[in-house]
N, C-alpha and C positions, 0 to 999 in steps of 0.2 A: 740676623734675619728680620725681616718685617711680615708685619701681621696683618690680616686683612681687613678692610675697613668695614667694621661688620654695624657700624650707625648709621643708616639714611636719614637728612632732615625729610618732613612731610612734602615738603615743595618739589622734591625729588621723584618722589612714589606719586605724587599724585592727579599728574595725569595717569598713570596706568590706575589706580586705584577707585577713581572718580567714581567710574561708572560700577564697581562693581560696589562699593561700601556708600556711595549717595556723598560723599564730601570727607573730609578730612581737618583735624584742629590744627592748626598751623604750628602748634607748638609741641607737638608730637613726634616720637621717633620711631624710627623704625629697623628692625634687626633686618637683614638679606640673605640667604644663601645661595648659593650656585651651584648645581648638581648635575654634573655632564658627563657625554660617555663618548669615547674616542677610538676606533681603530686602528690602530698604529701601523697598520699595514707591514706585516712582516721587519720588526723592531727584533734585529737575532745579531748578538756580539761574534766577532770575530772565532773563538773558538770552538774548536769541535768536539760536540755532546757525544760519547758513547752512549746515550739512552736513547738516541732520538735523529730521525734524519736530516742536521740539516747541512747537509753536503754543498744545498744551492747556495748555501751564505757563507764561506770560507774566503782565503785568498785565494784559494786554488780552485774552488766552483765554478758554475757556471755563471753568476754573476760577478766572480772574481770581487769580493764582498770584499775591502780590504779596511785599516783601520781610522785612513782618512773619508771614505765614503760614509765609515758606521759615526764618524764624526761629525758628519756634517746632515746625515740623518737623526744624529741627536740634536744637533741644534735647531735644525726645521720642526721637530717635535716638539719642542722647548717653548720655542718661540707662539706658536698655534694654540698651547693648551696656554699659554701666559694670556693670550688675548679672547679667551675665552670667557664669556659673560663683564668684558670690562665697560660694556656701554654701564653697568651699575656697581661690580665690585672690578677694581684694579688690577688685581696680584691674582685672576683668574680663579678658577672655580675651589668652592672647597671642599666640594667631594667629586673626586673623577674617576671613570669607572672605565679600564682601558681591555684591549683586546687585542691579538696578533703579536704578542711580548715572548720571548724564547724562557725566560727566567727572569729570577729578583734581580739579578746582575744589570740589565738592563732598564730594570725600572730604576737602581740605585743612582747608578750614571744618570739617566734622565734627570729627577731630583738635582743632581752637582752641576747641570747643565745653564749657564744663563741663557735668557733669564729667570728661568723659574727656580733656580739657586736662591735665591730673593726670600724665597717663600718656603716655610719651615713645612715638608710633607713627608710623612710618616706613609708605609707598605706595607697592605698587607697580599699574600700572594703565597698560593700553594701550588706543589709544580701537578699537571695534569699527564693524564696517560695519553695524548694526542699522538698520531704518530711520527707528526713534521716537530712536535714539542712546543708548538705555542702554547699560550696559555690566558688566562684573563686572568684582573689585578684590580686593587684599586687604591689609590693615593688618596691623601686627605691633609687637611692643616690640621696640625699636632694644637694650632688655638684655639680651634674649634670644633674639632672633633674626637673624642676619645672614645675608641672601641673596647665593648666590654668583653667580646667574644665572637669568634668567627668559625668557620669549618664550608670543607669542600664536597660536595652533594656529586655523586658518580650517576651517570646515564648508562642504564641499563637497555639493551634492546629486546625485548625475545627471541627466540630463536636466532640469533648472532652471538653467539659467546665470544668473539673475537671482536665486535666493533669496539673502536675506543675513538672516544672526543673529549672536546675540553671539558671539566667540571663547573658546575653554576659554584661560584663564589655569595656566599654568605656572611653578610658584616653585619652583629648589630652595637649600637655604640648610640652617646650622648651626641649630640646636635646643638650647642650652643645647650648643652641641660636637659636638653628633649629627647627621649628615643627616639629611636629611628632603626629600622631593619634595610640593610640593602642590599639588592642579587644585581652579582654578575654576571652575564652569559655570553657565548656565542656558540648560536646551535649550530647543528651539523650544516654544510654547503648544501646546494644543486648540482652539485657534480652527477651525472650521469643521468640530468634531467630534473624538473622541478615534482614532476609526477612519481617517478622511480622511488624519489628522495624523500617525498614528503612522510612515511612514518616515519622517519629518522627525528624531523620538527615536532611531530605530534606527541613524539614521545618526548623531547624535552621541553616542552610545554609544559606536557603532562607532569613531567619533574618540577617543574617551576609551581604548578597549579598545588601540587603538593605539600610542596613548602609552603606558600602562602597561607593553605589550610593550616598547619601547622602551625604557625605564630599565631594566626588569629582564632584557633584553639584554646590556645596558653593566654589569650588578651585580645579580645573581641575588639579593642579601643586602637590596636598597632597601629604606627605608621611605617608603612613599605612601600618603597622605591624598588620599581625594578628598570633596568639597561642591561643593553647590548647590543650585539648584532645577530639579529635572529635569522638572516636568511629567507623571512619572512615580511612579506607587508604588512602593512596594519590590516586590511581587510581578509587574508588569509584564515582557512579554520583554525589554523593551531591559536591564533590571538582570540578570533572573535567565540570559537564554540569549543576549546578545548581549556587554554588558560581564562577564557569569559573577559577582557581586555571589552568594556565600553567605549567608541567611538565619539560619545559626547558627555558631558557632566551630566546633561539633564536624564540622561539613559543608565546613569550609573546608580546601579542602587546602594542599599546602605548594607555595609560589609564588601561593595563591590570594587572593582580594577577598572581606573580609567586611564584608556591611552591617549597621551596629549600631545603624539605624534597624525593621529588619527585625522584630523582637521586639516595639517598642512600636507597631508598624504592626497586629501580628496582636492585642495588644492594646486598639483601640479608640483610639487615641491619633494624631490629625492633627496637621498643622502650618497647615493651611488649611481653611477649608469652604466649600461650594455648594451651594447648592440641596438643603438641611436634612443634608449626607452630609460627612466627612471626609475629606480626601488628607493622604498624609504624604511631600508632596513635595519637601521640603529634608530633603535626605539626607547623613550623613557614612558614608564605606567606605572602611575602614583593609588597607594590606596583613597577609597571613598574619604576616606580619614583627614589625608591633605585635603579636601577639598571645601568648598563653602567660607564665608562670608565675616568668620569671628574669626580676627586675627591675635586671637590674647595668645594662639600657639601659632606655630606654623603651619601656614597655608599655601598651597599652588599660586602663583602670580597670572605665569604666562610660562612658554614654551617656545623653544626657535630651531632650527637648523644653521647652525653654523656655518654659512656657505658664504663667506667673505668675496668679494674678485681675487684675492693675493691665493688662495687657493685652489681658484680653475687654472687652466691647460687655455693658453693665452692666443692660441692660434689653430691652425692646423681641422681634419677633421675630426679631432676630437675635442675641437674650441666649447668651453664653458662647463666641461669633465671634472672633478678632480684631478690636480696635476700632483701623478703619483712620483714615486723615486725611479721606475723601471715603468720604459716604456717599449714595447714590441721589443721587448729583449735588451735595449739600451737604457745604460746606466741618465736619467734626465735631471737628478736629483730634487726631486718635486717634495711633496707631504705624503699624501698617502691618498689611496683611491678610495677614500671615503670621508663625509664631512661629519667633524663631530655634530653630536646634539648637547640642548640642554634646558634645565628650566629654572627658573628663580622661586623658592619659598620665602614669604615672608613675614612676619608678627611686628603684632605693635611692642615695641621695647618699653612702654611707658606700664604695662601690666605685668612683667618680669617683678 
């Protein structure tokens, strides 16, 4: 297996760097990380769950799921998370944070999948009480990241004793040395309208806002990462006034949550489309903590949206969409109808 090239020369870093730290010694290094979060768009193995319904992805369903389509589903996922964050690390990210997964099964095969077979990544994943059985997960390089403890956080609704959705996933673990806390989510849809739907958001918000309280309870100092697919835009209440998610650094106060999707949101720039209109609903928001200007630990660099051309829907009127696996019912064999996100952390390696 190979490992991922976790030393930048300065020369490298430092046009992005310039402007925020005034110059750089030339002889200096610098550590990277890559922190992304992917929807997998319905990633569900050939076999049939008795816990869970997923009837549409069989041989015999309705998209007549069979073992070479889920094969070649794997390898379009493979391929996507491998080129992810490579304009600065190589062998793709090394913490990735997925969503729309049936079980571990699926994430194992991903992993043994080239090319990211390459790249030594370790799972963690707990199955959710969804009722389709997806779930969220998240991968990581076993060189760089060692988790010391994790657990799965259940969304309660009031007055619903029946609702179930997926569980926010909780990782915390070393960072190249460093803690780091990280949440997986993806909240409940719009199904049956964005207004109907939204306490379903607000409540896991609210779940999210919780936990956060939580660690920085236990350690005023944490650094937390949170991703997913919220369902939710950046400017939404569950971000801006329920999990308090700041729109810009300078708004972010200290102990506070900045989303660093929040910029390329006001910019025009989706990670999904509908009905001819843009959401930028996989989101990453970093604590106050990443943020600022001393890179002796890890700090936020920058932020992207993943939306390559090898990704859009190449024609047609759905020209510049993500081009998914299933379109209007036909098998298209695309990626998945959503673009990852991600952002780079980075320290000066020369204070290590």
């Amino acid at each position: 297996m190979k490992t991922s090239k976790t030393f930048l020369s300065a020369s490298l870093l430092a046009g992005l760097l310039l402007a925020a730290v005034g110059g750089l010694a030339q002889k200096q290094q610098y550590m990277a990380a890559c922190v992304a979060f992917y929807n997998l768009e319905n990633l569900f193995d050939t076999i049939k769950s008795p816990n869970t319904d997923d009837s549409e992805f069989l041989p015999d369903g309705a998209n007549k799921w069979t073992a070479d389509k889920y094969a070649l589903k794997q390898r379009n996922m493979a391929s996507v998370v491998r080129k992810i964050g490579a304009d600065m690390l190589p062998l793709g990210p090394t913490i990735l944070g997925v969503a729309e997964i049936e079980n571990r099964l699926v994430l194992e095969d991903l992993t043994k999948t080239p090319p990211l077979n390459e790249v030594d990544y370790g799972i963690v994943h707990y199955e959710s009480p969804d009722a389709r059985g997806v779930d969220v997960g998240l991968l990581y390089q076993k060189s760089r990241f060692q988790p010391l403890g994790s657990r799965s956080a259940r969304l309660a609704i009031e007055g619903m004793p029946y609702f179930r959705t997926r569980d926010q996933l909780v990782v915390s673990g070393l960072l190249d040395g460093e803690l780091m806390h990280i949440i997986v989510m993806h909240w409940p849809s719009r199904r049956g309208g964005e207004k109907r739907s939204k306490p379903l958001r607000d409540g896991a918000a609210a779940l999210c806002r919780s936990i956060v309280d939580s660690l920085q309870g236990a350690d005023p100092t944490a650094k937390i990462i949170i991703m997913g697919d919220l369902n939710d835009d950046p400017s939404n209440e569950s971000l801006t006034k329920i999990l308090k998610a700041r729109p810009s650094i300078e708004a972010t106060e200290k102990g506070g949550l900045y989303n660093t999707m929040y910029k390329h949101y006001q910019n025009g720039v989706g990670s999904l489309a509908w009905d001819d209109s843009w959401n930028l609903f996989d989101q990453i928001i970093v604590s106050e903590t990443l943020l600022g200007k001393d890179y002796s630990t890890y700090k936020l660099l920058k932020s992207r949206v993943f939306n390559e051309d090898f990704l859009k829907q190449k024609e047609g009127r759905y020209k510049g969409y993500p081009f998914r696996t299933y379109a209007n019912g036909a098998f298209v064999g695309g990626y998945s109808d959503h673009f990852p996100t991600y952002i780079f952390l980075v320290k000066n390696a020369s204070k290590q």
